[in-house]
DOVEX-188701 format. One record per atom (N, C-alpha, C, CB): residue in three letters; x, y, z. Coordinates in steps of 0.001 Angstrom, whole numbers, plus 524288, in hexadecimal, padded with zeros to 5 digits. Glycine has a CB too. Layout:
N
ALAXYZ;...
% end
This chain:
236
UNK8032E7FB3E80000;UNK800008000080000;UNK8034E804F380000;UNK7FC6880007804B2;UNK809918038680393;UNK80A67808CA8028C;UNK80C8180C0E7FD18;UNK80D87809A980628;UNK80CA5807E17F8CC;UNK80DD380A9D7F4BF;UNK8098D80F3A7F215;UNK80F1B8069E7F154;UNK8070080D877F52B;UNK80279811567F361;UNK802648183E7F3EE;UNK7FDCA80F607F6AF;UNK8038E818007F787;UNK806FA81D247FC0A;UNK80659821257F5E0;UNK810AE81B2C7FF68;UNK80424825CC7F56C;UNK8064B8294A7F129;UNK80D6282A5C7F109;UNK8031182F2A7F229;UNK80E8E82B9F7F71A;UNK813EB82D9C7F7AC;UNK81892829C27F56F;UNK814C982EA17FDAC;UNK815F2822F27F6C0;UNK8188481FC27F6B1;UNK81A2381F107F0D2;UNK8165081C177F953;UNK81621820977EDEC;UNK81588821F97E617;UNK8191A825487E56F;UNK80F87825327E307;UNK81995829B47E965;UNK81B0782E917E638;UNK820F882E887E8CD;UNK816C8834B77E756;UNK821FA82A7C7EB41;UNK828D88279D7EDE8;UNK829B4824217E989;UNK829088230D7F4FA;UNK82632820A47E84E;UNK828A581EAE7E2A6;UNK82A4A81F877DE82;UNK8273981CFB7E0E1;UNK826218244E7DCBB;UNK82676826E17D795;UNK82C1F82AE47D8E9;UNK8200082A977D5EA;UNK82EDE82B6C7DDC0;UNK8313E8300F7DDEB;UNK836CF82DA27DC07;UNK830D4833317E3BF;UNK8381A827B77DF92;UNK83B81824587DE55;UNK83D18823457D913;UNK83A22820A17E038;UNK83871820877D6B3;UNK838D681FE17D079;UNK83AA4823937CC4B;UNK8344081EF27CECE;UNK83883827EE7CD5C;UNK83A4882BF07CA4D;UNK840C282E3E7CBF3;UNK835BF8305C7CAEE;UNK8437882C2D7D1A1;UNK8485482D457D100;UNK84991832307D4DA;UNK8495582E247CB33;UNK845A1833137D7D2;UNK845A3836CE7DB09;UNK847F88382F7DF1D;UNK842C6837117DBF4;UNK849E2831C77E119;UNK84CBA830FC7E552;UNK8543A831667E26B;UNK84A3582A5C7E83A;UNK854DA830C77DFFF;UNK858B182F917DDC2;UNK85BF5829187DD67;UNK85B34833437DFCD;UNK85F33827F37E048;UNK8619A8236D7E02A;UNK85F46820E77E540;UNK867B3824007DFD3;UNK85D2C81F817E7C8;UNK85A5981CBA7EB69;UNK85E8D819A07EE5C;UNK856048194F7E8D5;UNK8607C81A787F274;UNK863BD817577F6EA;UNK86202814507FA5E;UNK8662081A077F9DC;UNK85D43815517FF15;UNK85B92813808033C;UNK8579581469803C3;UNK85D7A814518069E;UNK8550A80FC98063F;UNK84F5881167808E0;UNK84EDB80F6780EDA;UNK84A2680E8380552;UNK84BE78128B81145;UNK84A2B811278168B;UNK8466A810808185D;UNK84B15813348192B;UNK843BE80E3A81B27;UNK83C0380D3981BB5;UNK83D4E809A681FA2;UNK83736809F281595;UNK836DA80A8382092;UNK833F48056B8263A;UNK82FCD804848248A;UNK832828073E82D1E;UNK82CF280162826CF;UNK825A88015C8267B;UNK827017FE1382ECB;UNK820FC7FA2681E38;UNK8259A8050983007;UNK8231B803008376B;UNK81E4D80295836D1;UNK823A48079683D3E;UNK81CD27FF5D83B57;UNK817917FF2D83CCA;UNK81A6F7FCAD843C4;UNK812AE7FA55837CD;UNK8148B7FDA1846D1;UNK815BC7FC1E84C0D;UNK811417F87C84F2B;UNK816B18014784EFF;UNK80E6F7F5D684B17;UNK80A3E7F33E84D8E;UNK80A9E7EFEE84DF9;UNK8069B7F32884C84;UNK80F3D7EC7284E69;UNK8100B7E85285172;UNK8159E7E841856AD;UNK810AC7E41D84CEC;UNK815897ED3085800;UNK81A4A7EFA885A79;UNK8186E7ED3F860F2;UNK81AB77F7A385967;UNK814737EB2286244;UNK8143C7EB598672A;UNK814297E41D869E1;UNK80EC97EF598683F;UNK812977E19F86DB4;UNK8138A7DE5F86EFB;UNK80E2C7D97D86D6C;UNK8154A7DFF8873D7;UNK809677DF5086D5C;UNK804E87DC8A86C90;UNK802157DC138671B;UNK801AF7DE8B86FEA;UNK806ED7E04086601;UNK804037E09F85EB1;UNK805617D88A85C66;UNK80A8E7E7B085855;UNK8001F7D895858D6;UNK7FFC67D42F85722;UNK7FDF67D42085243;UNK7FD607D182859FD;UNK800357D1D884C8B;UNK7FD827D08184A8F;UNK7FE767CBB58463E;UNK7FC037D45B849A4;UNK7F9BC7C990842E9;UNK7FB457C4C284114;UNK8012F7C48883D69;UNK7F6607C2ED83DD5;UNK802F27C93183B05;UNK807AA7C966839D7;UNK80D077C73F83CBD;UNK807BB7CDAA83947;UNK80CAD7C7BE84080;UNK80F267C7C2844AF;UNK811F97C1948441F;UNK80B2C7C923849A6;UNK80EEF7BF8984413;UNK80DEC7B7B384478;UNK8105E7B5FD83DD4;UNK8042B7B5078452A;UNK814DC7B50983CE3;UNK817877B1FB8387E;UNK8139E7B12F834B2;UNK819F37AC9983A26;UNK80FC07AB758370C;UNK80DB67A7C383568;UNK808837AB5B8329B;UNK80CF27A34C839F2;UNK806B07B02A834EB;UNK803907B06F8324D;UNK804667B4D882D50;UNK7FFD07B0DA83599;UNK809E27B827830A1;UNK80A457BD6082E9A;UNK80EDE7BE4882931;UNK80BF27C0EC833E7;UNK8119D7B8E182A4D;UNK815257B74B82828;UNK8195B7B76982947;UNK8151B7B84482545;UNK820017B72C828BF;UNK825087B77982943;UNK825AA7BC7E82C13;UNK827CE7B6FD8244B;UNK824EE7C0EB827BD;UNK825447C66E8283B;UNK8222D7CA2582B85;UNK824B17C7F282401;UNK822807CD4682E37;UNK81D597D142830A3;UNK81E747D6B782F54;UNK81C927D12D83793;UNK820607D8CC83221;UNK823357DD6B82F85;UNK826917DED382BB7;UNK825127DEFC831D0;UNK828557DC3882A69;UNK82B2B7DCF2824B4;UNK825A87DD05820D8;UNK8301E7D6FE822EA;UNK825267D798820A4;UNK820DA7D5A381DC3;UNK81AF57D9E481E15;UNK81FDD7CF7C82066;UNK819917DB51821B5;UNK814857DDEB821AF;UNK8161D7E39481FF5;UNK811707DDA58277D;UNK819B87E6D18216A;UNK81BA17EC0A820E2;UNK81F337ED7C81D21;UNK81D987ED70824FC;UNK825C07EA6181F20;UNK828687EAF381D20;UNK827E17E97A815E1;UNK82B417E90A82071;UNK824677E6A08145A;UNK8249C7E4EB80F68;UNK820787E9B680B67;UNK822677DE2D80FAA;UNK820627ED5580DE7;UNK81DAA7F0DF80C15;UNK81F5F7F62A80B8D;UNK81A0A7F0B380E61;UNK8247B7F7E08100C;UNK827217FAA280EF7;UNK82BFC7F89880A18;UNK828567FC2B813CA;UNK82D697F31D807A7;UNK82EC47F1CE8045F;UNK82D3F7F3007FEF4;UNK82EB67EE958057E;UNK827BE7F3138008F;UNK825357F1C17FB7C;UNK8231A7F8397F95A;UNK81F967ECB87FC9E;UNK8251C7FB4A7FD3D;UNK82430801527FC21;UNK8297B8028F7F9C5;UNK822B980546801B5;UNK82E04802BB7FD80;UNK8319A803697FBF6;UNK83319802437F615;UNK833B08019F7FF09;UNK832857FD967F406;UNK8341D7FAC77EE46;UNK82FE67FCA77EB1B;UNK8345D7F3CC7EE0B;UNK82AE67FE6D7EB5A;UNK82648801707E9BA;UNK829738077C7E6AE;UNK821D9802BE7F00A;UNK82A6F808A37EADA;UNK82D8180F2C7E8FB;UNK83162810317E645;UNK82F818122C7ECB2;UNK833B380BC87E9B5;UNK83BC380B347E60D;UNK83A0380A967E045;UNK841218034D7E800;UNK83764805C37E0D3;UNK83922801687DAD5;UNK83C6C7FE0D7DC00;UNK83C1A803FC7D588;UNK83E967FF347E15F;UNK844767FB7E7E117;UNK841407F6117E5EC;UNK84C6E8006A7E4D9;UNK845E57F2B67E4C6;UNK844167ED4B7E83B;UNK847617ECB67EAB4;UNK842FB7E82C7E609;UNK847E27EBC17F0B8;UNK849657E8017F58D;UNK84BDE7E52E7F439;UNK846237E5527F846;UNK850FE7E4057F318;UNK855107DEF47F05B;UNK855D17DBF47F68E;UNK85CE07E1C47ECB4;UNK858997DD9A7F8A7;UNK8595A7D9EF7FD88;UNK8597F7DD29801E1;UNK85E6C7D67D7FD82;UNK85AAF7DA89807E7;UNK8586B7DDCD80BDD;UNK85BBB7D95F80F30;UNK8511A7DEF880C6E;UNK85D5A7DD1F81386;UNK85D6F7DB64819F8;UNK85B567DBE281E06;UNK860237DC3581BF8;UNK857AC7D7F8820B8;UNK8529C7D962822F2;UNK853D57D79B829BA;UNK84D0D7D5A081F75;UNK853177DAFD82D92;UNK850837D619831CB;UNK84BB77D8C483381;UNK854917D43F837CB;UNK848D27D652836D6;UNK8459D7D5A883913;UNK844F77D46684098;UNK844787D293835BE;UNK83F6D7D69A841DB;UNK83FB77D5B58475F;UNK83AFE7D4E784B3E;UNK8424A7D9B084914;UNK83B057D16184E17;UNK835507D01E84F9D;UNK835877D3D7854FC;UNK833D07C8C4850B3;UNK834377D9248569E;UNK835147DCDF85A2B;UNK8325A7DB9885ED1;UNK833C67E1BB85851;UNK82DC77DC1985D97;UNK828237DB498621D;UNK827CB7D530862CB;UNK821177DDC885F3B;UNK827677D452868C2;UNK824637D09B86A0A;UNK81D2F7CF9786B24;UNK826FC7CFEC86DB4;UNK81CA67CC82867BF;UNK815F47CCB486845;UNK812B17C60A86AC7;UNK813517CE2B86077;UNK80DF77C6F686CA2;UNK80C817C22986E4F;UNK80CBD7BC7686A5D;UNK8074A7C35086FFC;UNK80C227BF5F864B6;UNK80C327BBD786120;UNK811FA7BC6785ECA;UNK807927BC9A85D4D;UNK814037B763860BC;UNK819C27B56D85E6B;UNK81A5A7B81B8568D;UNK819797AC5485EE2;UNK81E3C7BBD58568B;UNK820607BF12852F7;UNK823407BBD484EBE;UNK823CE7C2D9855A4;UNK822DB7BA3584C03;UNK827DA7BAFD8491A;UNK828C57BB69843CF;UNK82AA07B7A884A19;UNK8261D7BFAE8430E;UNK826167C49583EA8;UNK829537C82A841CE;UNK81FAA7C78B83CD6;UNK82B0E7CBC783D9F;UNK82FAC7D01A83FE9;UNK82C517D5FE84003;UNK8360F7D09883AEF;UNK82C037D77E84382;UNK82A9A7DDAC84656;UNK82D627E0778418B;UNK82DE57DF8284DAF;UNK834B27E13183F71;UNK834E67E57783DB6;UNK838827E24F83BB5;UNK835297EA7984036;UNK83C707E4D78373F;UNK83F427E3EB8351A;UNK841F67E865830A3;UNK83D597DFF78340B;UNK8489B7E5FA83199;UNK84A2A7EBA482EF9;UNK84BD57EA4082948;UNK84F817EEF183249;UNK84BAE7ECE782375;UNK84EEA7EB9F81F1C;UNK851CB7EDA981CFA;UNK84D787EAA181C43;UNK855B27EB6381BF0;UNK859367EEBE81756;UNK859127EC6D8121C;UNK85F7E7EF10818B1;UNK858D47EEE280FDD;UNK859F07EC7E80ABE;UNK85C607EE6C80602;UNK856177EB2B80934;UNK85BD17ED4080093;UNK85F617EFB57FCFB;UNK85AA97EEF27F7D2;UNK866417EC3E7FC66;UNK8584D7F1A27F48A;UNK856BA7F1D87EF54;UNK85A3D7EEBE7EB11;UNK8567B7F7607EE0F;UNK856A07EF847E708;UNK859597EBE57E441;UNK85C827F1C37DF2C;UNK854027E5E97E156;UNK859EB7F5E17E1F4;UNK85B6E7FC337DD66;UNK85FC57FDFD7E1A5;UNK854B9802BA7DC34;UNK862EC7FA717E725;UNK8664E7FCEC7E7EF;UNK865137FFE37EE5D;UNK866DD8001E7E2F4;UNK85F2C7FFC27EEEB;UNK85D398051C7F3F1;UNK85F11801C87F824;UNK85545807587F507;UNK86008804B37FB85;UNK861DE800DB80286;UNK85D6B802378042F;UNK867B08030A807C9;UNK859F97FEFF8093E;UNK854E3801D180CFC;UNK855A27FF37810EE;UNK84E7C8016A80B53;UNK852998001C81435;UNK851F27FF3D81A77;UNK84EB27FDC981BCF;UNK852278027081D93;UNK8499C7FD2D81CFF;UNK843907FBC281F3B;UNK8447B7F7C582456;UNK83F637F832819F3;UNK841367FB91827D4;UNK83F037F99182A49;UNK83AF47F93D82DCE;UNK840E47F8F182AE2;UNK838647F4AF82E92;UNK8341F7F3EA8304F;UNK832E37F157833E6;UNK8321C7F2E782DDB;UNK82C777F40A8367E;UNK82B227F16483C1F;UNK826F57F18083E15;UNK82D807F2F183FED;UNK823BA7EDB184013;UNK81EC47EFA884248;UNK81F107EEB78479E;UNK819E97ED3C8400B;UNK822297F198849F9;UNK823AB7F2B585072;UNK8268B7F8258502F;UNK828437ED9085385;UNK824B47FB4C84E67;UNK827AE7FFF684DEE;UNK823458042584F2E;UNK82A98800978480F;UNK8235680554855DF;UNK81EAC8084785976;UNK81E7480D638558F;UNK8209980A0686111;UNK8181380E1385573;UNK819C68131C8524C;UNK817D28143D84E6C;UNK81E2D81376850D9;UNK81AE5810DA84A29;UNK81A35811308430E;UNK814F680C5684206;UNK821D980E8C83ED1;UNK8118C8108883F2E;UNK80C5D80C9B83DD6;UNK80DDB8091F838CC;UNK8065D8107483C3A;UNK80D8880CEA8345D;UNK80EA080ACB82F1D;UNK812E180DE182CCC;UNK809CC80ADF82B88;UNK8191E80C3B82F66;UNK81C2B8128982CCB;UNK81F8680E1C8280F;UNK82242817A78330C;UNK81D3C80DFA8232A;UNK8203480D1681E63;UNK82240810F081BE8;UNK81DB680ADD81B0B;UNK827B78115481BAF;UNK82A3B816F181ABA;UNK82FDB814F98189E;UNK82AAA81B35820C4;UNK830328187A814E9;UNK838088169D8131E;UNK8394181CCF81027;UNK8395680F1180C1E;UNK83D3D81BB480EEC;UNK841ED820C080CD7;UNK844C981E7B80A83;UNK845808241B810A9;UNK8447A81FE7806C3;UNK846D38203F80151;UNK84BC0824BF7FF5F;UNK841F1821557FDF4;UNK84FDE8234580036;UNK85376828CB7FF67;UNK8563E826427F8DB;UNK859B482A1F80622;UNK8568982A5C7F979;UNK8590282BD57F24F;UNK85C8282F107F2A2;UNK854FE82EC97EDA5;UNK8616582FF67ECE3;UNK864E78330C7ECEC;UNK861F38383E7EA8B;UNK8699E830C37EA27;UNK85D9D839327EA57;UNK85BF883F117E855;UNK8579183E9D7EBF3;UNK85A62840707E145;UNK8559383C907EE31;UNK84FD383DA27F110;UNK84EF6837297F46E;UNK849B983F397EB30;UNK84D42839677FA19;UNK84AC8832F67FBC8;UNK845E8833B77FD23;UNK84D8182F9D800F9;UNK841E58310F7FF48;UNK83CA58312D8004A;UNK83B0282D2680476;UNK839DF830657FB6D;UNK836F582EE4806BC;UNK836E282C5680B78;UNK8316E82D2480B49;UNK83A4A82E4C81057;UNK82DF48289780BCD;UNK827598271080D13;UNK8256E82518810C3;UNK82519823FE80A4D;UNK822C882637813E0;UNK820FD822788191F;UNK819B48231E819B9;UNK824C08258782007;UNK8181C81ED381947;UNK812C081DD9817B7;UNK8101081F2481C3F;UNK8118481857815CC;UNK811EB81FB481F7C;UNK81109821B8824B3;UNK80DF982895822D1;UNK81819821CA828A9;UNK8105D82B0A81F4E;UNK812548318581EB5;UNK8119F83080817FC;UNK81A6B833B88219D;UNK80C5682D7581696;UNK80BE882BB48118F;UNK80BC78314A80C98;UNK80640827E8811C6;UNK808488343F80F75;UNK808F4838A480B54;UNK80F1183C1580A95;UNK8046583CF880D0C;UNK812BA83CB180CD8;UNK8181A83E9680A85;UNK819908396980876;UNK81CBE8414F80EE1;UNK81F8D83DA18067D;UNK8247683A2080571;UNK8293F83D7D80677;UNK824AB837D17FF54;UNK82C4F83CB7808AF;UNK82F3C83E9680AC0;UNK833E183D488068E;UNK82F2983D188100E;UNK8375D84276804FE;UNK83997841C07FF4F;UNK83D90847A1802A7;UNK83414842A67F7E6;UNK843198445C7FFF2;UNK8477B845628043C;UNK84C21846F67FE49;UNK8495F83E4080991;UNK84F1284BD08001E;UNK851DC84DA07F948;UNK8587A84FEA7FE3B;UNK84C32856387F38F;UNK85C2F851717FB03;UNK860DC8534E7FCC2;UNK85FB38590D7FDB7;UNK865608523A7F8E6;UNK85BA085A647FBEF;UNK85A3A85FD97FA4E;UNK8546C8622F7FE4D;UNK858C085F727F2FB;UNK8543885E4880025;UNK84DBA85EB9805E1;UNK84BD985B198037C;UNK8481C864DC806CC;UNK8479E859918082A;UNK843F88563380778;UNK83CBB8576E807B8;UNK845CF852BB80B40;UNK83A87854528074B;UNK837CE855558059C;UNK8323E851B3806D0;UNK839FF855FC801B2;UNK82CA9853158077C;UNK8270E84F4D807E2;UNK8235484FE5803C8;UNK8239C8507B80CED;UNK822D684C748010D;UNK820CC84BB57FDF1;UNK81AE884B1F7FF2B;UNK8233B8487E7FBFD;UNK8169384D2C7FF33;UNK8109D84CEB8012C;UNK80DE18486A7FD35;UNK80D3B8538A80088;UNK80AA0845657FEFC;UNK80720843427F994;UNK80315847037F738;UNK8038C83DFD7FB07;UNK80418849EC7F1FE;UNK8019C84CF47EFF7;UNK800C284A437EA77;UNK803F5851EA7F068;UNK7FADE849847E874;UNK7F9F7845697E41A;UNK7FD7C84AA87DEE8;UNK7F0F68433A7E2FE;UNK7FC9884F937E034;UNK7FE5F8533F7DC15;UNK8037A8548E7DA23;UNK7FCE18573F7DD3D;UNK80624851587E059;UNK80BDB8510E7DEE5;UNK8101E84CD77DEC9;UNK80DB4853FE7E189;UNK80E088484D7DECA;UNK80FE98435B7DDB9;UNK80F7C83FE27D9A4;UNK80EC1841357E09C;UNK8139383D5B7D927;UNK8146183AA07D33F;UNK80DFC8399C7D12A;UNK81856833BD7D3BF;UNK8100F837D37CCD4;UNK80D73834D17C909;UNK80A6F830C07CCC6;UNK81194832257C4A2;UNK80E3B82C747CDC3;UNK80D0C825DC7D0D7;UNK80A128278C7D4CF;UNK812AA821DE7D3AC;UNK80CB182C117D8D0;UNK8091782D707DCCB;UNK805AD82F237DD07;UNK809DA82F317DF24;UNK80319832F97DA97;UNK800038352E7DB07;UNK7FAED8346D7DB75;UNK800D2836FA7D906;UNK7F8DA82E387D82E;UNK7F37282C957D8A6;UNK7F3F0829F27DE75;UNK7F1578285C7D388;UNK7F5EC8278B7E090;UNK7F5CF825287E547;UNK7F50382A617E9EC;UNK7FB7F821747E5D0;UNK7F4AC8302F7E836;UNK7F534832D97EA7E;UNK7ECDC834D97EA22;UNK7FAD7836167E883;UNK7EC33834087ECEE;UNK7E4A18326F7EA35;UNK7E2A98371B7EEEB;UNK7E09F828E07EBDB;UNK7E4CC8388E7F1B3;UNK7E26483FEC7F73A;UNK7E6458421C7F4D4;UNK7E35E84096800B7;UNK7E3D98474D7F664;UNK7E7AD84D847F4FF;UNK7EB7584CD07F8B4;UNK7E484854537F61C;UNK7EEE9850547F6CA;UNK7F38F850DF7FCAC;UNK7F1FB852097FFBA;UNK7F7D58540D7FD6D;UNK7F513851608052A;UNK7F1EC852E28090A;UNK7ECA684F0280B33;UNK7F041857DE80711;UNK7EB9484B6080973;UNK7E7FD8491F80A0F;UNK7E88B843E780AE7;UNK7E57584A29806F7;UNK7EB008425081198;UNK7EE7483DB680FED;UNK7EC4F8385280CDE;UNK7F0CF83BE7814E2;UNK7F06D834A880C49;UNK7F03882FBB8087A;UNK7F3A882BDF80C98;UNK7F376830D880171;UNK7F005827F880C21;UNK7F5228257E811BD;UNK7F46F81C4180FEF;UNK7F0048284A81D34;UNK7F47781AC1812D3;UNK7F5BE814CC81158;UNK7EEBA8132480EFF;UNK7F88B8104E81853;UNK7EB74814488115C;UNK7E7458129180EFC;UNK7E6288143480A36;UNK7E3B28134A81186;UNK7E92A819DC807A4;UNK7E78E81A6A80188;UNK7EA7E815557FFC8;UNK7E9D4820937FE07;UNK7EFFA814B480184;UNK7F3A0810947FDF0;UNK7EF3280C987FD20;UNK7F9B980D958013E;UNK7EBF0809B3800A6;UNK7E9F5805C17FF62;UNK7E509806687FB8E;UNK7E91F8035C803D3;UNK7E24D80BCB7FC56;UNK7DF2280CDC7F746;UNK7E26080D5B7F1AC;UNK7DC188124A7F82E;UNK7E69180F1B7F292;UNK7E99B80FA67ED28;UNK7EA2380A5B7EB0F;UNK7EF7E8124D7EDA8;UNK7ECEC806EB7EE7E;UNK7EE45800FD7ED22;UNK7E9C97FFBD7EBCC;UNK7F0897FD1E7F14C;UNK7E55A7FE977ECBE;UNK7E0717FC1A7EB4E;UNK7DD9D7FFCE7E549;UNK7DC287FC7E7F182;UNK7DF26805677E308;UNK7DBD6806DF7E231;UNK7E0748051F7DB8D;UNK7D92280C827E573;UNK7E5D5803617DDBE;UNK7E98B8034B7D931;UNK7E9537FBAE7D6DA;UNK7F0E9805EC7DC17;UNK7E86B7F9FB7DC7F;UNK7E6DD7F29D7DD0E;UNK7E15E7F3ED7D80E;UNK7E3917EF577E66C;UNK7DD3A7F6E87D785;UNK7D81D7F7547D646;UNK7DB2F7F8CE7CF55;UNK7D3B67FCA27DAA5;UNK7E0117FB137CDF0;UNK7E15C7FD7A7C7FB;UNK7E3857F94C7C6BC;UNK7E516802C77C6D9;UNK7E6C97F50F7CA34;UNK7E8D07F2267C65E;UNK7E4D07EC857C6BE;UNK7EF827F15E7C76D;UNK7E0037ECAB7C8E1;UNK7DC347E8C67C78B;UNK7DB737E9D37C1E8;UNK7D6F67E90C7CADE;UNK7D9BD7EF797C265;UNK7D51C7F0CC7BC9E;UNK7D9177F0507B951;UNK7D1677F7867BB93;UNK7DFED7F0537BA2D;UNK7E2DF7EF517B534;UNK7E9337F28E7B3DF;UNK7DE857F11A7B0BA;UNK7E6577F7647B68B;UNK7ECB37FB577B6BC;UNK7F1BE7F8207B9DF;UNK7EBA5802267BB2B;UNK7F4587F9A27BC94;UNK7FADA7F8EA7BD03;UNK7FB197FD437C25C;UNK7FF467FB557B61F;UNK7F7497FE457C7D6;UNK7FA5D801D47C934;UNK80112802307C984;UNK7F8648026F7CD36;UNK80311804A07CB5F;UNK808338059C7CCBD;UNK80A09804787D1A5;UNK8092C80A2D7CC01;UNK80D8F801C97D482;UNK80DE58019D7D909;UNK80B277FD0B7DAB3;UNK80C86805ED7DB02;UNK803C07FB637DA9B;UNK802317F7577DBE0;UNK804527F19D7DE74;UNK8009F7F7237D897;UNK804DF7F0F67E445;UNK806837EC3E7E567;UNK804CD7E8157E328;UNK806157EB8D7E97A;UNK8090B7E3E17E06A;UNK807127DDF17DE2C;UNK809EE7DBCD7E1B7;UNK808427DBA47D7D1;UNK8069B7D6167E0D2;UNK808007D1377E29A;UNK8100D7D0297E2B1;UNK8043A7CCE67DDEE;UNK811CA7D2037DE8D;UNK818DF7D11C7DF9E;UNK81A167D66F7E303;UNK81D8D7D11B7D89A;UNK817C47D9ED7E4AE;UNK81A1B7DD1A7E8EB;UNK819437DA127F083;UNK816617E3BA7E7E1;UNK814607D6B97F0C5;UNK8132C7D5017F347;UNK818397D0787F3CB;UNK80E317D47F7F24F;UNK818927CF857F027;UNK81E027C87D7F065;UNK823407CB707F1FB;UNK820087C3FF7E7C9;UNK824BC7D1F67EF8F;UNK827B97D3AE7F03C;UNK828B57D51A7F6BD;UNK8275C7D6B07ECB8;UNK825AF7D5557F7B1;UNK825E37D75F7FF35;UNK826777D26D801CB;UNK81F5C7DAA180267;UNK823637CD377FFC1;UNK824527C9CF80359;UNK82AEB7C74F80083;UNK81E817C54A803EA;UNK82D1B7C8BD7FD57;UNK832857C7C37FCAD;UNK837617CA907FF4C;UNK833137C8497F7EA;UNK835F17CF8E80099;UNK837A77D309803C3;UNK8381C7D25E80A84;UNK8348F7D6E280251;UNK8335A7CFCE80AD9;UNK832CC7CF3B80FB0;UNK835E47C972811E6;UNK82CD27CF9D81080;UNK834CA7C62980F13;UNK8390F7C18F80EE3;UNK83DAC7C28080D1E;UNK837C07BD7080BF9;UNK840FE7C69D80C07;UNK846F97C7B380C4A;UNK846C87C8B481231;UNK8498F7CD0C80851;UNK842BA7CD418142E;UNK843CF7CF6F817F2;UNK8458B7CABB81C16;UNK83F807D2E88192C;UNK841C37C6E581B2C;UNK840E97C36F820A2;UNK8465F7BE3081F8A;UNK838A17BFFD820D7;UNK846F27BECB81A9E;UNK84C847BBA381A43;UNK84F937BE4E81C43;UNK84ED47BA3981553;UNK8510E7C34281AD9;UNK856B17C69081D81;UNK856867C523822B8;UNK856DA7CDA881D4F;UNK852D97C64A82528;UNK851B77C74982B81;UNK8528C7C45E82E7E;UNK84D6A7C82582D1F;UNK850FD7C00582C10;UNK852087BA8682EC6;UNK857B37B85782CB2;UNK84CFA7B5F782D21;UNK85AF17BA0682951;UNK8604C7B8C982815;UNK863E37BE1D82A49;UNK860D47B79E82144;UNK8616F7C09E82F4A;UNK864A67C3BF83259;UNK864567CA2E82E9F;UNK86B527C066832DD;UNK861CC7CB07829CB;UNK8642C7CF52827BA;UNK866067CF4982295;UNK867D57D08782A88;UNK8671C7C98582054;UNK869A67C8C081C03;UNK8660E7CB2E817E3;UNK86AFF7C32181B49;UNK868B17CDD78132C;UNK8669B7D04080F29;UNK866667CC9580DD3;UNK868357D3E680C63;UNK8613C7CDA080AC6;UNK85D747C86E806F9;UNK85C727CA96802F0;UNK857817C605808FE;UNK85D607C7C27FDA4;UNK85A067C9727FABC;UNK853127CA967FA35;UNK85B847C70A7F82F;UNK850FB7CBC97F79A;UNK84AE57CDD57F727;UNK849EA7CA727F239;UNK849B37D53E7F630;UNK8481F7C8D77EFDC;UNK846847C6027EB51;UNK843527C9B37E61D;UNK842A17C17C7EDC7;UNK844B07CA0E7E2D4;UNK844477CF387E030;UNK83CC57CD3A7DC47;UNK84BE77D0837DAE5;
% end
């Protein structure tokens, strides 16, 4: 859903066109804190039902799947661990948080990390993007900016449908000023799921191989982690 984001369009379209310049590093998390306490419970929690992964898998595979959304570029390999933080009545062993590094396959280094024991942060999916002419920084948290960073000042970008790209601009559906926040993404996704029934091609649209792509991602993660850290390949 969060590709839906207008800002998150108008971070892509800014990339593509070369805006950033040579692209070096990125940095991001996706916090959340609702399972931060002793009594928080839920069926995720439990392997057997929730699967291998919890936080990586439920969160983390979505700040992935944003990140490689914007770039164009793909996750080549990664060094991952992981950590089961909280003790809860129901025996854990899914991981609370976990940190990554990794490397693209266009060259970018990044960082991520993630947690749902982090008091505090509800839904903070957020990364930074630095470049040798411009970096940018989005946090869905603070969905209407974009925070766009130069040698020369920096700078906030507002969601204004009158002044954003091409790509962005229809996803941009209130006047400025009029916020747009995670429940449009899911009218957008459904209203773009509804163009490529009748036949069009939206752009962006999650398929079925972005879905295989996260759970491939997420199984590097949980190989590294459990081999102490070792960089793994990602399966392309």
């Amino acid at each position: 859903m969060y590709r839906f984001h207008p800002m998150v369009r108008e971070l892509r379209a800014r990339l593509a066109r070369g805006d950033a310049g040579a692209v070096s590093t990125v940095i991001g998390g996706y916090l959340q804190d609702w399972l931060s306490r002793p009594t928080d419970d839920n069926w995720r929690v439990d392997a057997a039902e929730g699967g291998p992964s919890r936080a990586f898998a439920d969160i983390g595979s979505h700040w992935c799947d944003l990140f490689e959304f914007v770039t164009g570029d793909r996750i080549a390999r990664l060094s991952a661990q992981t950590a089961v933080v909280q003790e809860r009545r129901r025996e854990s062993s899914t991981e609370d948080a976990a940190v990554v590094q990794f490397a693209t396959a266009g060259g970018i280094l990044g960082t991520l990390v993630v947690s749902q024991v982090a008091a505090g942060r509800k839904n903070r999916l957020h990364l930074e993007i630095s470049g040798t002419e411009a970096s940018f920084g989005f946090d869905q948290e603070d969905p209407e900016r974009l925070w766009v960073g130069g040698r020369a000042g920096n700078s906030v970008l507002l969601r204004d449908p009158d002044t954003l790209s091409e790509s962005a601009a229809p996803y941009a559906t209130l006047p400025a000023g009029h916020a747009q926040g995670y429940q449009d993404c899911f009218d957008a996704f459904v209203a773009d799921t509804y163009r490529a029934v009748r036949g069009t091609a939206p752009d962006g649209l999650p398929t079925f191989a972005d879905g295989l792509r996260a759970v491939r991602i997420t199984e590097a993660v949980l190989a590294s982690a459990s081999a102490d850290g070792d960089w793994t390949e990602v399966p392309s």
